[in-house]
C-alpha positions in Angstrom: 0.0 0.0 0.0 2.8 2.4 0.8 4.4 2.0 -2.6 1.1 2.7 -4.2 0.2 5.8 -2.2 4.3 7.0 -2.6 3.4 6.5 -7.0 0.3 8.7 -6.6 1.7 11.3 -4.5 4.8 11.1 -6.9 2.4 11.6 -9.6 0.9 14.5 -8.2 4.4 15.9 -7.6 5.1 16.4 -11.6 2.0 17.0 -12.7 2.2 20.5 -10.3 6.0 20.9 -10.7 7.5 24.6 -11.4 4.0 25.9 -12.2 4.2 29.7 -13.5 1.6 32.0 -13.9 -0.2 33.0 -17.5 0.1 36.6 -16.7 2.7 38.8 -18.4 6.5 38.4 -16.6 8.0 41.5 -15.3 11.7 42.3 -14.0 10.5 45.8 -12.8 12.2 45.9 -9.1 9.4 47.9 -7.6 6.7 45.2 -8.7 8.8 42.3 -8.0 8.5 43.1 -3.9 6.2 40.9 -2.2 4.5 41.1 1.4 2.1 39.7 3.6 0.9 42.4 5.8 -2.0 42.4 8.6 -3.5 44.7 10.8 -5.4 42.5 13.6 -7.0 45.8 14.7 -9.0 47.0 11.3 -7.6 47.0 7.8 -4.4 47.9 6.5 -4.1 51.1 5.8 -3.1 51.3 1.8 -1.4 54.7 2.3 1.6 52.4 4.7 4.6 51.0 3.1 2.6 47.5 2.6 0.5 48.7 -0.4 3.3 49.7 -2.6 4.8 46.4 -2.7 4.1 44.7 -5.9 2.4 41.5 -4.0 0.6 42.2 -1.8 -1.2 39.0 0.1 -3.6 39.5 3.0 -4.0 37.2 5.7 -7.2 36.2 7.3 -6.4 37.7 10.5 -6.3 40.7 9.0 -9.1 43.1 10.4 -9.7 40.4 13.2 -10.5 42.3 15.7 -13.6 43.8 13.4 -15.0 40.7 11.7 -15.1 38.2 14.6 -17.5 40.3 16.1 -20.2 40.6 13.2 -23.2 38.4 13.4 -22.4 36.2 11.7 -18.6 36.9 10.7 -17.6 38.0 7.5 -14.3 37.5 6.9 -14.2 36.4 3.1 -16.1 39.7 2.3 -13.6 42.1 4.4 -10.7 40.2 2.7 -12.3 41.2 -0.9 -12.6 44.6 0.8 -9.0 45.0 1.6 -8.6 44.0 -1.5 -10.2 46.4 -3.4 -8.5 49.5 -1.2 -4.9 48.1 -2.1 -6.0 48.0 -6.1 -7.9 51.6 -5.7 -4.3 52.8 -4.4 -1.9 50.7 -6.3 -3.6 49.6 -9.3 -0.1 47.3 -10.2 -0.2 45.6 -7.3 -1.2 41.7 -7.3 -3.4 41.0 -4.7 -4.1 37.9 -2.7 -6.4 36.9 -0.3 -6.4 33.5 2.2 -7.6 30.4 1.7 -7.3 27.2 4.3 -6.5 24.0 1.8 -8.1 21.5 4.7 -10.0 23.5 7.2 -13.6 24.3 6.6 -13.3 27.7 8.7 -17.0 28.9 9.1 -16.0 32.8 9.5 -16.0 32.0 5.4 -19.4 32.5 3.9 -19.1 30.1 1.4 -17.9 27.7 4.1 -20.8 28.1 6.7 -23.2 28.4 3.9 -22.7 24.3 3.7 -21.6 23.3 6.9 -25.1 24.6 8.5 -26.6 22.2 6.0 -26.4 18.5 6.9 -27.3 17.0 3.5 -23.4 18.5 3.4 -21.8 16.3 5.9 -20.5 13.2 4.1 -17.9 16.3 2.8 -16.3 16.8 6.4 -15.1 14.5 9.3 -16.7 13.6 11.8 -16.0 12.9 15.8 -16.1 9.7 16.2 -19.7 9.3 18.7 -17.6 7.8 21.4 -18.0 11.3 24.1 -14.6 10.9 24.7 -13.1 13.8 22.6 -10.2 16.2 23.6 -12.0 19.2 22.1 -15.6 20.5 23.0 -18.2 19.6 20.4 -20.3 21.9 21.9 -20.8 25.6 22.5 -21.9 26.2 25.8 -22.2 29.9 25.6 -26.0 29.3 23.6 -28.9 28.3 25.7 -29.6 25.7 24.8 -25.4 24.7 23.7 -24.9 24.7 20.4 -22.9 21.3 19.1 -22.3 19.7 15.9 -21.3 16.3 15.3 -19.1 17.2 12.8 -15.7 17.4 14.2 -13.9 20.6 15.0 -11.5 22.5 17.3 -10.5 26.0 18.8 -6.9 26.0 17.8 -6.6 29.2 16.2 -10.6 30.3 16.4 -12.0 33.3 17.4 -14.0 33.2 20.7 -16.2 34.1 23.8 -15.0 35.9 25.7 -11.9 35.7 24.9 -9.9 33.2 21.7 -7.9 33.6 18.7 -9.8 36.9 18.2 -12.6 38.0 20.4 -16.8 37.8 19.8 -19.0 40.0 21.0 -21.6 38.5 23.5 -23.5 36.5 24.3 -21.7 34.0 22.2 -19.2 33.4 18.7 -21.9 33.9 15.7 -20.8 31.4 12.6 -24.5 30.4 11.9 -26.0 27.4 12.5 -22.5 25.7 13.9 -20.3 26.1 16.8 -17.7 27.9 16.1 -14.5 26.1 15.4 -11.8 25.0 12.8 -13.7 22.2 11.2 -12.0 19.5 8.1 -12.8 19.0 4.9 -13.0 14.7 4.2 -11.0 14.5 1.0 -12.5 10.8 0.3 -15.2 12.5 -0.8 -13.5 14.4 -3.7 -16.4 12.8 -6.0 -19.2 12.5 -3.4 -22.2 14.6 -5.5 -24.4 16.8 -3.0 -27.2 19.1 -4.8 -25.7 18.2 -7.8 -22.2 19.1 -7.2 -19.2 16.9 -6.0 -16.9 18.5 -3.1 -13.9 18.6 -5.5 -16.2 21.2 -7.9 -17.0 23.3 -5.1 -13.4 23.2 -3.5 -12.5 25.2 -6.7 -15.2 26.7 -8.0 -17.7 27.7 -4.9 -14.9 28.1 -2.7 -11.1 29.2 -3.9 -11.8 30.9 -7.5 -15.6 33.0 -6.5 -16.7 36.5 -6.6 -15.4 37.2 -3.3 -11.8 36.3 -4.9 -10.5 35.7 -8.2 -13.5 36.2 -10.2 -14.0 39.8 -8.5 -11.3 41.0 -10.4 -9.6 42.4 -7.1 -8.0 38.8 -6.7 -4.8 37.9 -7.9 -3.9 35.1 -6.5 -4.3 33.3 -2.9 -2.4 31.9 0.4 -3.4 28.0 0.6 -2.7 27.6 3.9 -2.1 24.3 6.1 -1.8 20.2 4.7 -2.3 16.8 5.1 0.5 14.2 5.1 0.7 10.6 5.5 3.3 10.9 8.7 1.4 13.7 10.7 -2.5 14.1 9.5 -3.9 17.8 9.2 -1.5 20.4 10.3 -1.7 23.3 12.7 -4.6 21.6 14.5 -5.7 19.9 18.2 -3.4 16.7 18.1 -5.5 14.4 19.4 -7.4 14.9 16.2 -7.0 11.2 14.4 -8.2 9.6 18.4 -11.1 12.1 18.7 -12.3 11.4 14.8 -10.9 7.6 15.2 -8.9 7.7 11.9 -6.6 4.7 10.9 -3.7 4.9 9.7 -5.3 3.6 6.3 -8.0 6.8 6.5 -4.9 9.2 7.0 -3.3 7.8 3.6 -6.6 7.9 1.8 -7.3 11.8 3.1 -4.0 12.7 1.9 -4.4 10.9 -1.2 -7.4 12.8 -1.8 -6.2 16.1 -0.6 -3.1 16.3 -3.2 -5.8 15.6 -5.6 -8.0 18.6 -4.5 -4.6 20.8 -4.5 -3.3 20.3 -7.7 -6.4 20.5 -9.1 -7.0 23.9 -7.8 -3.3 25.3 -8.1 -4.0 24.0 -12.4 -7.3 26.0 -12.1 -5.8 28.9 -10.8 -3.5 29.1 -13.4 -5.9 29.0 -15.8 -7.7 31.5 -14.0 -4.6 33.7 -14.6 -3.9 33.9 -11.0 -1.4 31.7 -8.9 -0.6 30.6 -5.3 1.8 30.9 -2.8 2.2 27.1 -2.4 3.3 26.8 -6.3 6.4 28.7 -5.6 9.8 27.7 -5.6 10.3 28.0 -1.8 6.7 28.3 -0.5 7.1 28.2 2.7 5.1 30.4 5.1 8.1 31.6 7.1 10.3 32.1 3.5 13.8 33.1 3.9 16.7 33.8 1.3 17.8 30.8 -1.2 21.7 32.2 -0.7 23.5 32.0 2.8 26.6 33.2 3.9 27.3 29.5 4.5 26.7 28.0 1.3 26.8 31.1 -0.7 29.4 29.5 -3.3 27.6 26.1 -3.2 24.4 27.3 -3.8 25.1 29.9 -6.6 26.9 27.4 -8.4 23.7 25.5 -8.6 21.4 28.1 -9.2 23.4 29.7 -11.6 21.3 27.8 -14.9 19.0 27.3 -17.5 17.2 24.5 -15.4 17.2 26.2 -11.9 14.1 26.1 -10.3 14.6 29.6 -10.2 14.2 29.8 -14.1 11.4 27.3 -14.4 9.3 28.4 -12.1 8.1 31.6 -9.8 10.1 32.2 -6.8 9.7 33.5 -3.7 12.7 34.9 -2.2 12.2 35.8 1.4 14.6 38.5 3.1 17.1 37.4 5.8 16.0 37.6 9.5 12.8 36.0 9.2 13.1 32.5 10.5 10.3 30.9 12.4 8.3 33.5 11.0 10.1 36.4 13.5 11.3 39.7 12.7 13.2 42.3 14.8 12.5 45.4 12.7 15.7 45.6 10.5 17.0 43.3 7.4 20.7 42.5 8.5 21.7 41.2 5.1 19.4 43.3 2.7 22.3 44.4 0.1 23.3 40.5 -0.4 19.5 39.5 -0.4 19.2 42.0 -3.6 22.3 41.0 -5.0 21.4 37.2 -4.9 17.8 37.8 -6.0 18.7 39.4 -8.7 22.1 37.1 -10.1 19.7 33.9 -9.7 16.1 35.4 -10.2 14.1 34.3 -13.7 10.8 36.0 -15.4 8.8 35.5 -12.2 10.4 36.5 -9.0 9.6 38.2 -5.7 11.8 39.5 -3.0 10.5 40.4 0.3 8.6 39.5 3.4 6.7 35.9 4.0 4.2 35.7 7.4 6.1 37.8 10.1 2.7 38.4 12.1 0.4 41.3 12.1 0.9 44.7 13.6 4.4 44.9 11.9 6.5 48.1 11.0 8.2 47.0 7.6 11.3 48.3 6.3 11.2 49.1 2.4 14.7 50.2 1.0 14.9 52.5 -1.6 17.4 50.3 -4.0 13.8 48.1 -4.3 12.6 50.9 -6.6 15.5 51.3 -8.5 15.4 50.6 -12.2 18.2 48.1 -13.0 16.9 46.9 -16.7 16.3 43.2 -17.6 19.0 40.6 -17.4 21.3 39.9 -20.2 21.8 36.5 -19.7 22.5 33.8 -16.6 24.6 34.7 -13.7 28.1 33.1 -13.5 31.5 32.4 -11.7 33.9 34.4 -12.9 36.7 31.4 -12.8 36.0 28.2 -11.6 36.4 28.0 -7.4 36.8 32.2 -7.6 33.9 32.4 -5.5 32.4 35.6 -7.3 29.4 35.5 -9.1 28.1 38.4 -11.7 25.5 38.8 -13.7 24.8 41.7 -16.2 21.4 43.4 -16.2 20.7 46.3 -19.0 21.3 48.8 -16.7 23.7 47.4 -13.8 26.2 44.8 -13.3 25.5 42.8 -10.1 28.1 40.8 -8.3 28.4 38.7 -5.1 31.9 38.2 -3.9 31.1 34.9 -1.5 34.8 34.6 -0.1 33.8 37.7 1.8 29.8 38.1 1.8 30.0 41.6 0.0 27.5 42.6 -2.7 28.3 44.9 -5.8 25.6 46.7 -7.8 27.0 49.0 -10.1 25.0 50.8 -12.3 25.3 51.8 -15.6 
């Protein structure tokens, strides 16, 4: 069974391998900055430094502290909203909004509008009936408590008083449900429910909507969280399997069926013309720089080619000082972060700041607005084992001297 689920997943792996997006490349500096700001408090204000970044991709935190106290919440529509003030004030920008890949999050619209409906359950998991569960299935703040049988927990939920953002009283308002970070069953990719299977309405009701990329505000989205065969769901309660009593055999055929639903989506997407953060080179949520001081040599060496994942597909090149998702307010290494973004970057490229939090003060230098042309060909050594790497743009010569860390942009 392992070698059989290890050929599908492997399967899935090429068919989404160094995806690229079908809109027009650009190597304008200025728009090849990306950030993911939020402002927990109300929405980012499009007049900061975060709206002139050239991708701009909005968390659904962002403007917490507003929409977890509606009746019911209305995240997904304040997300669009956010959207539409960064485009009114920077009309280049690409804009993205969140997405959850596994969680059915009911502060969604789309989402509640089918989890208050039970001909919908055979599309989510379920405790298990035993009583036994780790997590309320109830909400005891309604008279009489409000429970669902589908499963779900509070990591990361908004609540009553007091949570992952805060509700007004008398109790969290998500509709029909309690409120709660529910999952999607992927073995029911196929299962038809009003005439619709849950893989149609995983892409078409849910990701790519007029609240998103059909608005024309949406550019792209953050597909946030996974399933794997080793760990289940991620970023949830982990007495999840017990409390749902999943086998090891349910866990494989969930993931099985979730890298179905992704790729799927992320090929939709594209065809969409928008994209996703997990189809970057270096997706991850906490995205750092490809080049260290401590591989510098090593890893230009490889990066300097044709068939470098940075040529065949859309990176994402975080700045240094990020790791585990933390930032103290400065960018320690920013002159060799542009250097190395721009010797190993190809025709879609973004350098700048993954998930640092909300509430941050960003730092935006002004060589990210600098015109330095289009790149004449691939970066190189200058002589084998020198160490130094150059590459000549149209209007600069860049250089990274790796025996010594130092970065050279000369300009023409």
């Amino acid at each position: 069974m392992l070698s059989s689920l290890l050929l599908q997943l492997s399967a899935v792996a090429l068919s989404s391998a160094y995806l690229t997006p079908t809109w027009a490349p650009t190597y304008d500096m200025s728009l090849s900055t990306i950030i993911m700001p939020c402002n927990e408090s109300g929405f980012t204000n499009v007049d900061s430094t975060e709206a002139k970044f050239g991708l701009v991709d909005f968390d659904w935190s962002n403007a917490k502290a507003v929409w977890a106290q509606q009746k019911p919440m209305d995240c997904e529509e304040r997300l669009l909203t956010q959207a539409k003030m960064v485009k009114a004030a920077n009309p280049n920008a690409k804009v993205w909004v969140y997405r959850n890949s596994i969680k059915a999050l009911p502060w969604f619209s789309s989402v509640r509008n089918i989890l208050q409906n039970p001909d919908y359950a055979p599309w989510f998991l379920k405790f298990s009936g035993e009583n036994n569960y780790h997590v309320p299935d109830c909400d005891n703040n309604y008279s009489p408590p409000l429970c669902s049988k589908l499963y779900h927990d509070q990591v990361q939920t908004p609540g009553y008083p007091t949570g992952d953002g805060n509700c007004a009283a008398p109790a969290c308002d998500v509709g029909g449900v309690p409120v709660g970070e529910y999952l999607f069953d992927f073995r029911a990719n196929n299962v038809s429910i009003h005439g619709q299977t849950l893989l149609d309405w995983y892409v078409n009701s849910y990701a790519i909507t007029n609240t998103s990329i059909l608005s024309g505000f949406v550019n792209g989205l953050f597909l946030d969280d996974d399933w794997t065969v080793s760990d289940g769901p991620s970023e949830i309660d982990p007495h999840v399997l017990a409390d749902c009593n999943l086998t090891k055999q349910d866990v494989v055929d969930i993931t099985v069926g979730y890298n179905e639903a992704l790729v799927t989506l992320q090929s939709a997407l594209v065809a969409a013309q928008a994209f996703d953060w997990q189809s970057f080179v270096n997706p991850s949520t906490c995205a750092g720089p490809i080049v260290t001081n401590a591989t510098c040599a090593k890893t230009l060496r490889s990066w300097c080619s044709a068939s470098s994942p940075a040529q065949q597909g859309a990176l994402l090149y975080g700045f240094t000082g990020q790791a585990g998702c933390s930032y103290n307010n400065a960018l320690p290494d920013f002159d060799q972060d542009l250097a190395n973004f721009l010797l190993i970057r190809g025709d879609y490229a973004w350098l700048g700041y993954a998930w640092i939090g909300c509430s941050r003060t960003y730092i935006r230098p002004p060589a990210l607005d600098v015109d330095y042309g289009t790149p004449t060909g691939l970066c190189a050594e200058t002589s084998s084992g020198s160490g130094v790497f150059v590459r000549d743009w149209t209007k600069a010569t860049v250089q990274m001297d790796c025996n010594t860390w130092t970065a050279t942009i000369t300009m023409k």
